[in-house]
Steps between C-alpha positions, in 0.01 A plus 500: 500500500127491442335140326174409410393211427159340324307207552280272226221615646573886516636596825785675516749524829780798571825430681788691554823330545887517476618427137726274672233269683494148372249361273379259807462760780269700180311212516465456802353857537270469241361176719403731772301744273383258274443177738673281145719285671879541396488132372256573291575841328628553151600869401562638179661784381547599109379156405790369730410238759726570816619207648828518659369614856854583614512776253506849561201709368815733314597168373219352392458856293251614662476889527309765686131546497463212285226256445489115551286212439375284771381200467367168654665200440307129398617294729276143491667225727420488873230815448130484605307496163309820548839682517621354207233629362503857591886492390403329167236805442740740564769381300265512227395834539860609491550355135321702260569283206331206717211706575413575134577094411245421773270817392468284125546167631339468811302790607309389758866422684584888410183628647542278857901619509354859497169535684447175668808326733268236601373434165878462383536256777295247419572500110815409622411253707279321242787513227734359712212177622439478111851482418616273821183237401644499119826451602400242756288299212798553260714300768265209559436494095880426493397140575176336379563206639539587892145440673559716776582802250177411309309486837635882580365602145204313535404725878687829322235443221214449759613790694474773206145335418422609841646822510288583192142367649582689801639813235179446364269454794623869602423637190136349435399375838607706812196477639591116600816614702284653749351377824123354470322540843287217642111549449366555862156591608329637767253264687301402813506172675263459800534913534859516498680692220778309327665549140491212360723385208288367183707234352326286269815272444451337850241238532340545843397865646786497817480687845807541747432373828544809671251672271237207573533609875467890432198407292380267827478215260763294636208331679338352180817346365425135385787293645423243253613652201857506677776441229869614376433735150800423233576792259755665452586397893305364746247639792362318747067541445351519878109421346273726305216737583220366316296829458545874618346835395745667312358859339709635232330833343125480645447142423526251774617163363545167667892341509659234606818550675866272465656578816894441417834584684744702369349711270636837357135658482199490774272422197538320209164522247549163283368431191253247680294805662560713171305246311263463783407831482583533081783801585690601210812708545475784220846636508358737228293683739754396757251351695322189638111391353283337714145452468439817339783719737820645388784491808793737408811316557713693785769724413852447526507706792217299686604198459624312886845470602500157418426526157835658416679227567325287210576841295866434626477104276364276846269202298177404653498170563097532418591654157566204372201293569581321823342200594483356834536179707184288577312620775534281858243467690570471861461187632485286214677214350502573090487849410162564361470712193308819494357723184700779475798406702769685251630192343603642130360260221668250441747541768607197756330506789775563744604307819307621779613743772674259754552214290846454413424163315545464116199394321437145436704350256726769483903463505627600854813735434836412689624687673751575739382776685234434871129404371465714771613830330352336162152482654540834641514660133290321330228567820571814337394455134779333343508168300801268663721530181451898547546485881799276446667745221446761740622368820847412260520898368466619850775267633293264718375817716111419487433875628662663207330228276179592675560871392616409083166351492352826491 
């Protein structure tokens, strides 16, 4: 005999079978032309669930050329959620008196179940986080006097006031979940192109060694002005360049230089040269003013390779005002102080490079690691307290210590 049977969603399949074939092997069939896993079919026939799958179709009274229900069944425990889902939609598509409730009730709900899966899905998914947090601060309620419940309503509390700012953020503000690209110009120095990065966070305009020697002023680097620069890390400063032609658009401007290790860019333009020169950075006009000129800031697409990495969340340690050790001359007893020599205002001079001695007066810090391997780090930059904390996080191992220091 011929049977057809019909799906929630309107598709219909046609077997042919022996009226004496059991309910299972049926169902089994209709798994091959339907891909519904036995497991998880439901037929129906004259309102009658079938459910005794060692049943005969002539038992079960089912005659020829007739027409059965097939259906999906819920099943929620050890199911990915997206499935459950799909096989919540479609049993509500099969119940037309749960259709029209949700049509008056709900019908948003109604609209996803028909026309939008994915919609469906994630009403679903935020009923069941509403109802899971309710039930969840219904629990901890239970007991007003247990701190650790309060605690977990406290950060449950905190958490939805975050959810909304961010909710909210979306809906007012997208513009601030987007990427903001660095403000780089092109300029000049001593004939060689560079793009330099205007930054007028950092204190001191900053040059890479290795762009000092492709400008060929590696020569005029002041050894004096030697120094460690603490920001957001530290850099070892090799001296300073005193004064350079650097042209940016057709003017031709005098700079001084901060030659510094370790830098992301090959030219830094601090807010010491921008004031020299009274820049202003016009992100109106997308652009940098000086004396009279308007620079275009580059493009996205322009911008060096190095640049995406601060894109990418890597801090400049210049960005955040660094300030460097006092200079040393060669040769001399005391270091001698010189104008401009990147200490930040108000800052403590720091030890100079070499000297591993606390200042006078100070409190010498036990310790129980070498002096050897404490002198080394704090050679590089670091106070003895840091140097000690630093040689216990890295285990005693004075080269990994070396390396948390920056």
């Amino acid at each position: 005999m011929e049977l057809t049977f019909y799906t929630d969603l309107g598709d219909s399949f046609q077997v042919e079978i022996d009226p004496n074939m059991e309910l299972e092997n049926v169902m089994a069939l209709l798994e091959a032309e339907s891909g519904i896993p036995v497991q998880e079919q439901s037929i129906s026939y004259e309102n009658r669930d079938l459910n005794n799958p060692k049943a005969t179709m002539r038992e079960l009274g089912v005659g020829d050329n007739a027409m059965l229900l097939l259906r999906r069944k819920v099943q929620v425990a050890g199911r990915p959620a997206e499935m459950d889902s799909e096989m919540m939609r479609l049993q509500v598509l099969g119940d037309p008196q749960l259709m029209q409730q949700l049509r008056e009730t709900q019908p948003e709900v109604a609209d996803a179940a028909l026309n939008n899966p994915a919609r469906f899905a994630e009403i679903l998914r935020q009923t069941r986080s509403r109802q899971d947090t309710n039930a969840e601060i219904a629990r901890l309620n239970a007991d007003p006097y247990d701190l650790e419940a309060q605690r977990r309503i406290e950060e449950a509390i905190r958490q939805q006031a975050v959810m909304e700012n961010l909710e909210h953020a979306l809906e007012y503000s997208p513009e601030s979940f987007g990427r903001v690209t660095m403000l780089y110009i092109p300029v000049e120095v001593n004939g060689y192109p560079i793009k330099a990065f205007v930054d007028s966070g950092a204190q001191q305009t900053i040059m890479s060694p290795e762009c000092a020697e492709s400008c060929g002023i590696m020569r005029l680097v002041d050894k004096r002005f030697q120094g460690i620069a603490r920001g957001v890390g530290t850099a070892k400063i090799l001296g300073r360049v005193h004064s350079a032609p650097m042209k940016v658009a057709d003017l031709h401007l005098p700079c001084s230089f901060t030659i510094m290790e370790g830098r992301d860019v090959d030219l830094l333009f601090g807010l010491d040269m921008l004031k020299a020169h009274q820049a202003c950075i016009d992100l109106e006009k997308n652009a940098l003013r000086i004396q009279g000129r308007e620079v275009q800031f580059l493009a996205e697409h322009e911008l060096p390779d190095k640049a995406r990495h601060m894109d990418q969340g890597t801090l400049e340690e210049g960005s955040s005002g660094p300030s460097a050790s006092s200079p040393q001359p060669s040769g001399s007893q005391q270091p001698q102080q010189f104008p401009g020599s990147g200490n930040t205002l108000g800052a403590p001079p720091a030890p100079a490079i070499g000297r591993g001695a606390p200042a006078a007066g100070a409190a010498t810090v036990q310790s129980r690691f070498p002096e050897s391997d404490i002198n080394m780090l704090m050679n590089l930059g670091a106070s003895r307290e840091v140097a000690i904390s630093t040689l216990e996080a890295a285990g005693g191992n004075v080269d990994v210590a070396a390396s948390l220091l920056f």
